[in-house]
C-alpha positions as a Markdown table, in Angstrom:
| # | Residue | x | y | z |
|---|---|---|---|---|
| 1 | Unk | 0.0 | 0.0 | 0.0 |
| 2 | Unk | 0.7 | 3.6 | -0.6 |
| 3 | Unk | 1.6 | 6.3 | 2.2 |
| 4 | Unk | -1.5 | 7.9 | 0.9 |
| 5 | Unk | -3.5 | 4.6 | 1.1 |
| 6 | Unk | -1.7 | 3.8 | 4.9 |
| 7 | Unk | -3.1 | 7.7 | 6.4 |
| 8 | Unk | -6.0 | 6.9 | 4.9 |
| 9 | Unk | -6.5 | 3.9 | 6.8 |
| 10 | Unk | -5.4 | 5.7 | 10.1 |
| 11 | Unk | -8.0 | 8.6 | 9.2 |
| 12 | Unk | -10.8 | 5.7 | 8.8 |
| 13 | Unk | -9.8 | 4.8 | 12.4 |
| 14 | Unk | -10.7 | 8.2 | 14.0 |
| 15 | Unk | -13.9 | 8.7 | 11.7 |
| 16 | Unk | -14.9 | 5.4 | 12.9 |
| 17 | Unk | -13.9 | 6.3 | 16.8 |
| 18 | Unk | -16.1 | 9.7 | 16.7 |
| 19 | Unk | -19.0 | 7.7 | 14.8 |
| 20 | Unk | -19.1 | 5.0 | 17.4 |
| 21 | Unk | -19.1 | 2.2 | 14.4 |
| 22 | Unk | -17.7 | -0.6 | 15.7 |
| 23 | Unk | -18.0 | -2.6 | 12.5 |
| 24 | Unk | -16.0 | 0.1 | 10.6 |
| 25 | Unk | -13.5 | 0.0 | 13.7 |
| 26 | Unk | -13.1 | -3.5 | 13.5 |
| 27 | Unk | -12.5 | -3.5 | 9.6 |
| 28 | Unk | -9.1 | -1.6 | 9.9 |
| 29 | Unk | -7.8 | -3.1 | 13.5 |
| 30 | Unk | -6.1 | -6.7 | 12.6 |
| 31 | Unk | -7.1 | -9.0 | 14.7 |
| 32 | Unk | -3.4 | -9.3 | 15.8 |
| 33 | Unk | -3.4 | -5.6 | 17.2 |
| 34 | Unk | -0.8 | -4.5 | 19.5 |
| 35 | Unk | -2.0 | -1.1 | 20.9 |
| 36 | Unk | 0.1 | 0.5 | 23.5 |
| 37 | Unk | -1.3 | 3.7 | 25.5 |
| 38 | Unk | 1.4 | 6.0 | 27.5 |
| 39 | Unk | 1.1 | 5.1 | 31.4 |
| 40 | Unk | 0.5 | 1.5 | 30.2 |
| 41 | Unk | 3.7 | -0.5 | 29.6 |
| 42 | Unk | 2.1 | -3.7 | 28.2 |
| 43 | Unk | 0.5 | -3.6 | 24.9 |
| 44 | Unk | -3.2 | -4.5 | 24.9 |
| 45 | Unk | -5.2 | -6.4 | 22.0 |
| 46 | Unk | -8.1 | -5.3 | 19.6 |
| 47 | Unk | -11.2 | -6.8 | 21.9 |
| 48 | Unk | -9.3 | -4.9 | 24.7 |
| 49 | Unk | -8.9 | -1.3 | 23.0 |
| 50 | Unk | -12.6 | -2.0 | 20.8 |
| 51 | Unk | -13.8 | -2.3 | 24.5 |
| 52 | Unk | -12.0 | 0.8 | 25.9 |
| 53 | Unk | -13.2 | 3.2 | 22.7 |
| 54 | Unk | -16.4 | 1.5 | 23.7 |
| 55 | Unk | -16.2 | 3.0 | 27.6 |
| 56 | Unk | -14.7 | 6.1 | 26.3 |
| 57 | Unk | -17.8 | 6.5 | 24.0 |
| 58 | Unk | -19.9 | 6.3 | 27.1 |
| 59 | Unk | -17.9 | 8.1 | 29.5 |
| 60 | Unk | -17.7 | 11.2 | 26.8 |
| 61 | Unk | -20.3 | 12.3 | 24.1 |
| 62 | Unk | -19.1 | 14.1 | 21.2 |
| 63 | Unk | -15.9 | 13.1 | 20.7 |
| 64 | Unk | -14.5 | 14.3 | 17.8 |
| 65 | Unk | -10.7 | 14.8 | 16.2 |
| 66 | Unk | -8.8 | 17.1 | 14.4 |
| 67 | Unk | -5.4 | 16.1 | 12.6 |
| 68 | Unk | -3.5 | 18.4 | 13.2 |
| 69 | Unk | -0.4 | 16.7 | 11.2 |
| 70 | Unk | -0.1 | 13.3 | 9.7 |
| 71 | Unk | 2.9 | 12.1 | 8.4 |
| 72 | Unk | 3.7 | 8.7 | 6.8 |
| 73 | Unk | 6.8 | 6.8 | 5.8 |
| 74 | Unk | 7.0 | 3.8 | 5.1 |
| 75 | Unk | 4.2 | 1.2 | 6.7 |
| 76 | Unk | 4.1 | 4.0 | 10.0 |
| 77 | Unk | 1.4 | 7.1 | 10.1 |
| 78 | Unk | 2.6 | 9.4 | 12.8 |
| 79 | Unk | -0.3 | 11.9 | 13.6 |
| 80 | Unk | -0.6 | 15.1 | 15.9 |
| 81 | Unk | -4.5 | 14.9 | 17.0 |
| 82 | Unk | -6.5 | 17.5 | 19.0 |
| 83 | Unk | -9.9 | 15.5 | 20.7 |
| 84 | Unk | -12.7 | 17.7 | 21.7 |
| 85 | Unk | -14.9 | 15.3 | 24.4 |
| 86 | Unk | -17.6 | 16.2 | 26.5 |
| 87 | Unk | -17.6 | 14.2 | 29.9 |
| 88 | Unk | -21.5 | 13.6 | 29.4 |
| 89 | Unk | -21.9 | 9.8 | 30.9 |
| 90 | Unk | -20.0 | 7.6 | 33.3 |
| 91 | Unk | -17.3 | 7.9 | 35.7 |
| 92 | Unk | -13.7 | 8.7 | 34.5 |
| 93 | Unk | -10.6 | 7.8 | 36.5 |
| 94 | Unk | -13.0 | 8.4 | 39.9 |
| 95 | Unk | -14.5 | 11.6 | 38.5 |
| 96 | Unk | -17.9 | 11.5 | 38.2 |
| 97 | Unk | -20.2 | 12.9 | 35.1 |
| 98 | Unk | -19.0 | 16.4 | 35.0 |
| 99 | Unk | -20.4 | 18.0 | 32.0 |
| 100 | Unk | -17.3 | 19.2 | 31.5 |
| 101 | Unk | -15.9 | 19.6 | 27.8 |
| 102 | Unk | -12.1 | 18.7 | 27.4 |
| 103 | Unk | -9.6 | 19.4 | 24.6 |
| 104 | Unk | -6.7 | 17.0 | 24.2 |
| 105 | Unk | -3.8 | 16.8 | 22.5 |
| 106 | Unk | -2.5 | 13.3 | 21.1 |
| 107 | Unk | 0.7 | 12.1 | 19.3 |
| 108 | Unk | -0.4 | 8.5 | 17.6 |
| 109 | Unk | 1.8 | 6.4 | 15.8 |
| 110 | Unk | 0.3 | 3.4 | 13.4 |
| 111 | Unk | 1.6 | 0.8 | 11.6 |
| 112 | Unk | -0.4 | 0.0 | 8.5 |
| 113 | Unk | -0.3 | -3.4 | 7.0 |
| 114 | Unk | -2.0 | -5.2 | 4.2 |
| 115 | Unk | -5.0 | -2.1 | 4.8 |
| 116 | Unk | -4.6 | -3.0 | 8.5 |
| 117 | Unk | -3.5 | -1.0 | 11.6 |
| 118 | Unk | -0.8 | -3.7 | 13.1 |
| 119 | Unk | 0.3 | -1.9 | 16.5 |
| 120 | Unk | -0.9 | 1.6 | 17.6 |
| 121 | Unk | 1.5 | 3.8 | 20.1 |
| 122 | Unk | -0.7 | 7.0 | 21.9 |
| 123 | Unk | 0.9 | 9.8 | 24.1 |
| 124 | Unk | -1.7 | 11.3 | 26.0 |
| 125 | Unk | -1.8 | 13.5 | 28.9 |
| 126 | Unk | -4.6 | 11.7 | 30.9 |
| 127 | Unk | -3.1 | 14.6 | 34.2 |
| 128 | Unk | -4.3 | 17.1 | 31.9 |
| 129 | Unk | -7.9 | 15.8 | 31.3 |
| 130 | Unk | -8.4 | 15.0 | 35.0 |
| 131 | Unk | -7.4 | 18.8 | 35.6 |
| 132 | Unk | -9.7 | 19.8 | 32.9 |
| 133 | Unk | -12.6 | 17.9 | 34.7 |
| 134 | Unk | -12.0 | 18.7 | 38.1 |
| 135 | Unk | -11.4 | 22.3 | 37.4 |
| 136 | Unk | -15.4 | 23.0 | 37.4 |
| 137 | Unk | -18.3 | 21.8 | 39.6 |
| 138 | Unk | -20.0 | 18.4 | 39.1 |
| 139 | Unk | -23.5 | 18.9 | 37.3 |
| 140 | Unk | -24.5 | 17.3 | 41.2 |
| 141 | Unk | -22.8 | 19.7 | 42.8 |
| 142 | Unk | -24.8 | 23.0 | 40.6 |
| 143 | Unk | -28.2 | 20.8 | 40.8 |
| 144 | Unk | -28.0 | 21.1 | 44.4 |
């Protein structure tokens, strides 16, 4: 596959993540996916990330991404993404629903293969959206 064809695989991926389409999700993950998430120093598998985008998806409504940059050489698509979240449902790392919208800055890297993302490396500050969240009141906390 091109470098063209390879970002365009990783761009399906992030449509697919704000659509919530897990079939469209599962179509460019290979089944031998090796994800690995900063803070988390083994790697975890498609079911495990499909289940995580999942939770996210629940935890935050209208997720959506902007690339910034995406660069490919090779089989590898390196992207600088901006995710705009709103913290709408469930609790996050012990925070509860805040209402809250976050903005967050992500470096990705993908390996493309055969049409397939192979292994995924994210850098995310997960400090900075817990300060984001706890930096206004709880929708509990203004209902009251």
């Amino acid at each position: 596959m091109t470098t063209d064809q390879n970002k365009e695989v990783v761009r399906t991926f992030f449509r697919a993540f704000e659509d919530q389409d897990e079939a469209a999700l599962a179509r460019v993950l290979s089944p031998k996916l090796q994800a690995y998430v900063h803070g988390n120093t083994e790697p975890v598998d498609r079911d495990t990330l499909l289940t995580a985008i999942k939770g996210w998806n629940t935890m935050f409504s209208g997720t959506s991404f902007t690339l910034e940059d995406q660069i490919a050489e090779g089989d590898l698509v390196a992207c600088r993404v901006t995710m705009h979240a709103v913290h709408s449902g469930g609790e996050f790392q012990g925070i509860a629903p805040t209402g809250a919208p976050i903005t967050s800055e992500s470096l990705t890297l993908e390996r493309v293969v055969d049409g397939l993302i192979v292994e995924r490396r994210v850098a995310t500050n997960w400090e900075d959206i817990k300060q984001q969240l706890t930096a206004v009141p709880s929708q509990a906390q203004t209902a009251g």
